[in-house]
C-alpha positions as CSV (number, residue, x, y, z in Angstrom):
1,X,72.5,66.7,97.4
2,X,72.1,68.8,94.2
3,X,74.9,69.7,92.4
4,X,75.2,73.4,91.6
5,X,73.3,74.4,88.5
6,X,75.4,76.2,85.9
7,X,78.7,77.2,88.5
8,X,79.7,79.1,86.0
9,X,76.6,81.1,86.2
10,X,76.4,81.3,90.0
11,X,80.1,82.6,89.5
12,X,79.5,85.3,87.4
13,X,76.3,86.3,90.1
14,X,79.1,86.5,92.6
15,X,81.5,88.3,90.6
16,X,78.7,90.6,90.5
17,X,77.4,90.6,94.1
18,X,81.0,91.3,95.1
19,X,81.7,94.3,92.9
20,X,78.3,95.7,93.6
21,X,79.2,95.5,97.6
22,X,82.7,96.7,96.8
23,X,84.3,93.8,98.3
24,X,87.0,92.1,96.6
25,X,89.3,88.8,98.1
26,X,92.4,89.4,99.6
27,X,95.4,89.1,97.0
28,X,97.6,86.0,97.3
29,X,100.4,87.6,98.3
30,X,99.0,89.7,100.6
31,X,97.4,86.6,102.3
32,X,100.1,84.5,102.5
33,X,101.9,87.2,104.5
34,X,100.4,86.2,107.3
35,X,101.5,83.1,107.7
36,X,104.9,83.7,106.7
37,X,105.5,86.4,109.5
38,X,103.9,84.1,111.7
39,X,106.3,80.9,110.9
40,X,109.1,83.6,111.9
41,X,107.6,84.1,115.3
42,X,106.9,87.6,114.5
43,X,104.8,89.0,117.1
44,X,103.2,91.7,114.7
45,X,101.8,88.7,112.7
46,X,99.0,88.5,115.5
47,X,97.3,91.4,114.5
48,X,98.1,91.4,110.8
49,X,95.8,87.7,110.8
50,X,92.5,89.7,112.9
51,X,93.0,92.4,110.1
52,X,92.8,90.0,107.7
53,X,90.5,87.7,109.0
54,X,88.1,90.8,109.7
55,X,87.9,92.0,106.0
56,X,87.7,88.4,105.3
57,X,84.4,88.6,106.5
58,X,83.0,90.4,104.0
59,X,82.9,87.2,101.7
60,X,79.8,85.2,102.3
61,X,81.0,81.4,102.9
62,X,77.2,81.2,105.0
63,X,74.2,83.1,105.4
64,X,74.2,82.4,108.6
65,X,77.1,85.5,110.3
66,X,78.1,83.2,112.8
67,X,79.2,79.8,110.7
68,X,80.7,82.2,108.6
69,X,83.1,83.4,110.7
70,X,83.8,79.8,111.9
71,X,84.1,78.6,107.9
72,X,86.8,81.5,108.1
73,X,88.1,80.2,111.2
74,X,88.7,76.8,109.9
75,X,90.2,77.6,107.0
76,X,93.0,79.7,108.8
77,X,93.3,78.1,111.3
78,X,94.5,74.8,108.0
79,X,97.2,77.3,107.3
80,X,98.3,78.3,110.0
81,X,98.9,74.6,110.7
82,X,100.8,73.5,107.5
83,X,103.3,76.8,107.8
84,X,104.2,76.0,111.2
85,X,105.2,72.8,110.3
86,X,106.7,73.6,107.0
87,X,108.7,76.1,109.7
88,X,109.7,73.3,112.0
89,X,106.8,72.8,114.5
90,X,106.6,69.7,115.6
91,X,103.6,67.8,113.3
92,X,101.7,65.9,115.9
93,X,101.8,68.5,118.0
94,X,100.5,71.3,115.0
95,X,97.5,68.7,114.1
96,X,96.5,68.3,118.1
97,X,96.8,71.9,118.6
98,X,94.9,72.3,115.3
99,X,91.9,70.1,116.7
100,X,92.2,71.3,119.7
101,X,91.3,74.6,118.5
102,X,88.5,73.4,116.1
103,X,86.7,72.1,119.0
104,X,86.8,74.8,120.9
105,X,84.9,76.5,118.0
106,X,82.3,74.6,118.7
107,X,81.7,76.6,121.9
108,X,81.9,80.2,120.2
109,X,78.1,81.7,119.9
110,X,78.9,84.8,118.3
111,X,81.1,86.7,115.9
112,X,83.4,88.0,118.4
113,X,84.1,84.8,120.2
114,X,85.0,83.9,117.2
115,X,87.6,86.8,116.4
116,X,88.6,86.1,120.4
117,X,89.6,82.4,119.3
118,X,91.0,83.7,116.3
119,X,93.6,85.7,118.2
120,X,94.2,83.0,120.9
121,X,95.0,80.7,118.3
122,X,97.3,82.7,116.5
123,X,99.3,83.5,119.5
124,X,99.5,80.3,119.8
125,X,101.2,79.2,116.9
126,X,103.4,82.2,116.3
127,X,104.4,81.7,120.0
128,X,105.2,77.9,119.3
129,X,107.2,79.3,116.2
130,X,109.4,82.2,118.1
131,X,110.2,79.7,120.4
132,X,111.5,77.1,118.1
133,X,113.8,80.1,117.0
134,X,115.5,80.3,120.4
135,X,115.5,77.0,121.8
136,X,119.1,76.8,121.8
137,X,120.1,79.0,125.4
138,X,122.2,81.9,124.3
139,X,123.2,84.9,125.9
140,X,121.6,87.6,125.4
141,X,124.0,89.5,123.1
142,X,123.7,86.5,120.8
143,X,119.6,86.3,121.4
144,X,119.6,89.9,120.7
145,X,121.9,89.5,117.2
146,X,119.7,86.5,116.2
147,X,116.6,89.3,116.9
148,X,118.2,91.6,114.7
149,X,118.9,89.3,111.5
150,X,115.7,87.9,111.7
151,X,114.1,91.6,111.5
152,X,116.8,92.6,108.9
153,X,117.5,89.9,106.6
154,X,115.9,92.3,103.5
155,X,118.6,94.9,104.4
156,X,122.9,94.7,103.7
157,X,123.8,93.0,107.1
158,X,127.1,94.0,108.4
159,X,128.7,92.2,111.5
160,X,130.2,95.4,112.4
161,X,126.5,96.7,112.7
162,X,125.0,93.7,114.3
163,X,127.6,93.8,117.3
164,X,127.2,97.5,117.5
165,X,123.5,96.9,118.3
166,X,124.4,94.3,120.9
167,X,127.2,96.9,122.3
168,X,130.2,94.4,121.6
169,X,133.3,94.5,119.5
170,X,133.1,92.9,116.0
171,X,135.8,90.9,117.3
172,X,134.3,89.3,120.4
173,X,130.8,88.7,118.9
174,X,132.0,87.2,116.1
175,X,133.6,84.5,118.2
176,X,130.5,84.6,120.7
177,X,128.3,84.3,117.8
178,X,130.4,81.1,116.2
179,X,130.5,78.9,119.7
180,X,127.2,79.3,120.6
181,X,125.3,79.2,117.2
182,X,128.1,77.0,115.7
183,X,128.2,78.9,112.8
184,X,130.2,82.1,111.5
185,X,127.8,85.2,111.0
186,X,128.0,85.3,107.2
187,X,126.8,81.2,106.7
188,X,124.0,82.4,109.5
189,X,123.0,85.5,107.8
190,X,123.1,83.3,104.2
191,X,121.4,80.1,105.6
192,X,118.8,82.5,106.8
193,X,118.3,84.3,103.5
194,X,118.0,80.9,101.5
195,X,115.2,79.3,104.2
196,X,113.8,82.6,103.5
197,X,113.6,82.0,99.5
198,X,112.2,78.7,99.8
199,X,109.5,79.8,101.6
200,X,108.9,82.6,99.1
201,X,109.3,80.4,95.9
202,X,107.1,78.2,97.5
203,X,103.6,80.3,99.0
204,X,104.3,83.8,96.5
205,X,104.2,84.7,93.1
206,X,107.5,86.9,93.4
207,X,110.4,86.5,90.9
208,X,113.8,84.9,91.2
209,X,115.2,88.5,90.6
210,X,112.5,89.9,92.8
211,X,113.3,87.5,96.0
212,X,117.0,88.0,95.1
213,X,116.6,92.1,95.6
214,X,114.4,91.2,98.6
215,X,116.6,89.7,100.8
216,X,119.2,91.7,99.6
217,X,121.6,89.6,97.8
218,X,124.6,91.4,95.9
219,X,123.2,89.9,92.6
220,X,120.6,87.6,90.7
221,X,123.9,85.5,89.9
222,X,124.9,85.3,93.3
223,X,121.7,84.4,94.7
224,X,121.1,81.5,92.2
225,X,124.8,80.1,93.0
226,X,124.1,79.7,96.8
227,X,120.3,78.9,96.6
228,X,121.8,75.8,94.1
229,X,124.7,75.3,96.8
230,X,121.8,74.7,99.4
231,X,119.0,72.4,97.7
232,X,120.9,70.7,94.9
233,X,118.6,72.9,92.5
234,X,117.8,76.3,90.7
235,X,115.2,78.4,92.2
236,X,113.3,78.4,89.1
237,X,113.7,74.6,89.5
238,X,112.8,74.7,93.4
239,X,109.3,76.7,92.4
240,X,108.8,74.2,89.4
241,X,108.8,71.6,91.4
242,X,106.9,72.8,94.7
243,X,105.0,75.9,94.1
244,X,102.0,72.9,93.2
245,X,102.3,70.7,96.0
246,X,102.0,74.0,98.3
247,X,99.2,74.9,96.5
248,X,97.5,71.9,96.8
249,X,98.1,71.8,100.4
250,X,96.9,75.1,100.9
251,X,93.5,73.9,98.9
252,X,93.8,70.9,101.7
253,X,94.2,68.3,98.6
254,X,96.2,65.2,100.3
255,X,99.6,64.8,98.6
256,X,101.1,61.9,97.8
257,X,103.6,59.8,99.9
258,X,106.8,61.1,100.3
259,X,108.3,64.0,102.6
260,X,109.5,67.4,101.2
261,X,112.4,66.5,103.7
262,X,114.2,64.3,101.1
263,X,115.9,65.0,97.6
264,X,116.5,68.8,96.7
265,X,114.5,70.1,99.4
266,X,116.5,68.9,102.3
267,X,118.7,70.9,104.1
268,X,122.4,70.2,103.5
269,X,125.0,70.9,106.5
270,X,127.4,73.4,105.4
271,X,126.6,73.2,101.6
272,X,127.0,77.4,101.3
273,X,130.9,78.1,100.2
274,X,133.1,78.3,102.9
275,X,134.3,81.4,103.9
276,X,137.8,80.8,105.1
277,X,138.0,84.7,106.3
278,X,137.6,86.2,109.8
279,X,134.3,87.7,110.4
280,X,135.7,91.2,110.3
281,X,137.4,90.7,107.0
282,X,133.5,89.5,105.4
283,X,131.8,91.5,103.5
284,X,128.2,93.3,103.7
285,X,125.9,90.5,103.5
């Protein structure tokens, strides 16, 4: 096979081609949103990934319609893969549903088929993902307060709010909440936030202070002093050292040996500070 004469040249075409058709890539951040709300089991992310796979396929991976949607398939269907796991789905089982999936594209003979799969396999995976959330049985006033963090961790989270939603005492689901989840609502709410950083340090070009305002710590200072607490390092540190590797794995380059689950990046057991108050003496999280 040839290799492409001038790329530079046939770059500049495209740049060209593209403005000229008024069609212009998604933006990374805006892409990667997808994934993320789809690692939290969100069931909105469903139809956020056929919105974005539709524009998507604007760009012309094939002249052929058909094997382009399935080039677009494929590599969604990559992500989609390495978020789940990165969010705790078991790996065998992410790469056979992966395959599974793959194959199945095979069978599709049109567009639509295509977009049909699309959504089949995203339900899939952000399925998988919700349930990982709630594998532990709780009752449902605890189901329902896990629910609301999960849909409110950019926002000041109050137990006195959360239990009101659930139509409990502060007093009685803060002890409900500590013996089933077998932690207090403040190291939840905070363990939460932090998994929520990584995840942002790692796959978006957001700031330290911008993440920090996001998930609604009390300050940039704060924020750094728990996010150290949790993985041994700064978040400027933390995107130093795997803001790469994701990016890397995102472009489906092969990393080298060695698990993200070791050193800084693994999760420590009760590294936040302890909080030695009741839950209705803690303050807005």
């Amino acid at each position: 096979m040839k290799k492409i004469p001038d790329p530079e040249k046939q770059l500049a075409y495209i740049a060209y081609v593209n403005r000229e058709n008024e069609f212009r890539h998604h933006g990374y951040d805006e892409e990667v949103r997808q994934y993320l709300m789809m690692q939290s089991g969100e069931p909105e992310a469903v139809e956020e990934s056929q919105r974005m796979m539709r524009r998507a396929m604007g760009a012309e991976l094939s002249t052929d319609p058909l094997r382009n949607a399935q080039y677009l398939f494929v590599a969604n269907i990559t992500l989609a893969t390495r978020f789940a796991i990165e969010g705790g789905m078991d790996s065998e089982t992410a790469y056979n549903a992966s395959d599974m999936y793959i194959r199945k594209l095979d069978q599709c003979r049109t567009e639509e088929e295509v977009m049909e799969l699309h959504r089949e396999m995203y339900t899939f995976f952000t399925t998988k993902m919700a349930g990982l959330k709630t594998e532990t049985v709780y009752t449902r006033a605890v189901a329902e307060g896990i629910s609301y963090i999960e849909s409110n961790l950019h926002l000041p989270l109050r137990i006195d709010d959360v239990a009101e939603h659930v139509n409990l005492s502060p007093g009685y689901f803060s002890a409900l909440f500590h013996r089933e989840t077998g932690s207090t609502f403040s190291d939840y709410v905070l363990r939460r936030r932090i998994e929520t950083a990584r995840n942002m340090l790692r796959y978006s070009d957001y700031t330290s202070t911008e993440i920090s305002e996001i998930l609604a710590f009390s300050s940039q200072s704060y924020f750094i002093r728990c996010f150290r607490n949790a993985a041994g390092i700064t978040p400027a540190e933390y995107r130093r050292r795997y803001y790469a590797k994701a990016m890397k794995a995102a472009d489906g380059i092969p990393e080298q040996d060695g698990r993200d689950g070791e050193g800084a990046d693994a999760w420590h057991p009760g590294s936040y500070p302890t909080n030695k108050r009741s839950d209705k003496q803690e303050e807005t999280l």
